[in-house]
C-alpha positions in Angstrom: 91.8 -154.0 142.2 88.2 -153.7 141.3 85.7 -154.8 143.5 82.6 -156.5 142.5 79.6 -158.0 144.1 77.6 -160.6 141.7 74.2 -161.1 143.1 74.1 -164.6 141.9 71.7 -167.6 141.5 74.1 -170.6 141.1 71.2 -172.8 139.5 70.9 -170.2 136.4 72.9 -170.9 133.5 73.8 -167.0 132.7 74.4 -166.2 136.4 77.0 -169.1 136.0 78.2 -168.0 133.0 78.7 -164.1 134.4 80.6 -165.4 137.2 82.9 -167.8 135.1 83.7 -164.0 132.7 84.7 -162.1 136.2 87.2 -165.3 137.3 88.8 -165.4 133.9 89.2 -161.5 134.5 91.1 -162.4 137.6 88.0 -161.0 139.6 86.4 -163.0 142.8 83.8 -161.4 143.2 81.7 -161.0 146.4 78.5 -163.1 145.8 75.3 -163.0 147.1 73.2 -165.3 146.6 70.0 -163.4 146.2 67.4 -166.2 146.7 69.0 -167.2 150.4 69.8 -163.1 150.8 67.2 -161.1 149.0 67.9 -157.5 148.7 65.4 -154.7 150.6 63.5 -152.3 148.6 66.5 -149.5 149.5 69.0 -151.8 148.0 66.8 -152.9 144.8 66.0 -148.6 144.6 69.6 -148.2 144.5 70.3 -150.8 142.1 67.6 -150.0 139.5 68.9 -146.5 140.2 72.7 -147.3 139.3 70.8 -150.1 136.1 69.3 -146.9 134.9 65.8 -148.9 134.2 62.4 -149.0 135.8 62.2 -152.0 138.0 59.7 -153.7 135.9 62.7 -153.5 133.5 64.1 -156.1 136.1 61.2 -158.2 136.9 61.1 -161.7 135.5 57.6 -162.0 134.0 57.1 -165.6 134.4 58.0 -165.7 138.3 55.9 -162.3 138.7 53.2 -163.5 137.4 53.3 -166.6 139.4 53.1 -164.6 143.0 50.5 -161.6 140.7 53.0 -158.8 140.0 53.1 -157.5 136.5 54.7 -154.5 134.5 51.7 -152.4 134.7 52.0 -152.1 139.0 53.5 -149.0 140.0 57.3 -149.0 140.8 57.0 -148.8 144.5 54.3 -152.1 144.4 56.9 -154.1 141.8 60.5 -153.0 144.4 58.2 -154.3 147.3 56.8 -157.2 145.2 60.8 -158.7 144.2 61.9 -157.7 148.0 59.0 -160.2 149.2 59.8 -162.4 146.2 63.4 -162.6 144.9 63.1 -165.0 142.1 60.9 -162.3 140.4 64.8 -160.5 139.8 66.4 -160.7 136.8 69.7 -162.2 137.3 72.5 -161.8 137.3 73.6 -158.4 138.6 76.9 -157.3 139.3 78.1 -153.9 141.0 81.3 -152.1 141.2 81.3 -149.0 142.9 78.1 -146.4 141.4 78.3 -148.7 138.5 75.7 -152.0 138.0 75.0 -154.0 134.9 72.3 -156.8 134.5 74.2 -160.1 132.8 71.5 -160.7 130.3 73.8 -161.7 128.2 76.4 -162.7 130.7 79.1 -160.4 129.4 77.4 -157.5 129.9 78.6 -158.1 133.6 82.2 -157.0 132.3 81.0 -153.3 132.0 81.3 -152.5 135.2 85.1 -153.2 134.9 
């Protein structure tokens, strides 16, 4: 049995979407809801590590610029900036093992099946 952990915003169409694919998959995921549970910097490190992408490849530019991050900070000021500020995260994630995949669109959550 595969385990997955969604980090989830249940008010975000996609996230919804992304969590419906896993059920149909038989899959209950473990969800965290990242705006009540942000992740630290270690865990958004790890996660950008397993994504394979620069965090400002994660950063959601509309909510960045809203508390003054943008793309062109260094990595280290963008992980602290969405640690401070989790709706800045691109959503939704899931993870499985070294694996991750960002559900943008939602069925890209499946590859980490």
């Amino acid at each position: 049995m595969t385990t997955v952990t969604l980090y989830h915003n249940p008010r975000c169409r996609t996230s919804r979407a992304a969590l419906e694919l896993l059920r149909k998959r038989g899959i209950e995921p473990t969800i965290i809801e990242y705006l009540k549970t942000p992740p630290t910097a270690p865990e958004i490190k790890r996660i950008l590590k397993m994504l394979d992408i620069p965090a400002k490849a994660l950063l959601r530019v509309k909510e960045a610029k809203a508390v003054g991050l943008t793309k062109d900070m260094d990595e280290e000021k963008i992980i602290a900036g969405m640690a401070k500020h989790p709706i800045t995260i691109q959503r939704p994630i899931a993870v499985s093992g070294k694996r991750a995949a960002l559900g943008r669109p939602a069925e890209k959550v499946l590859e980490v099946l």
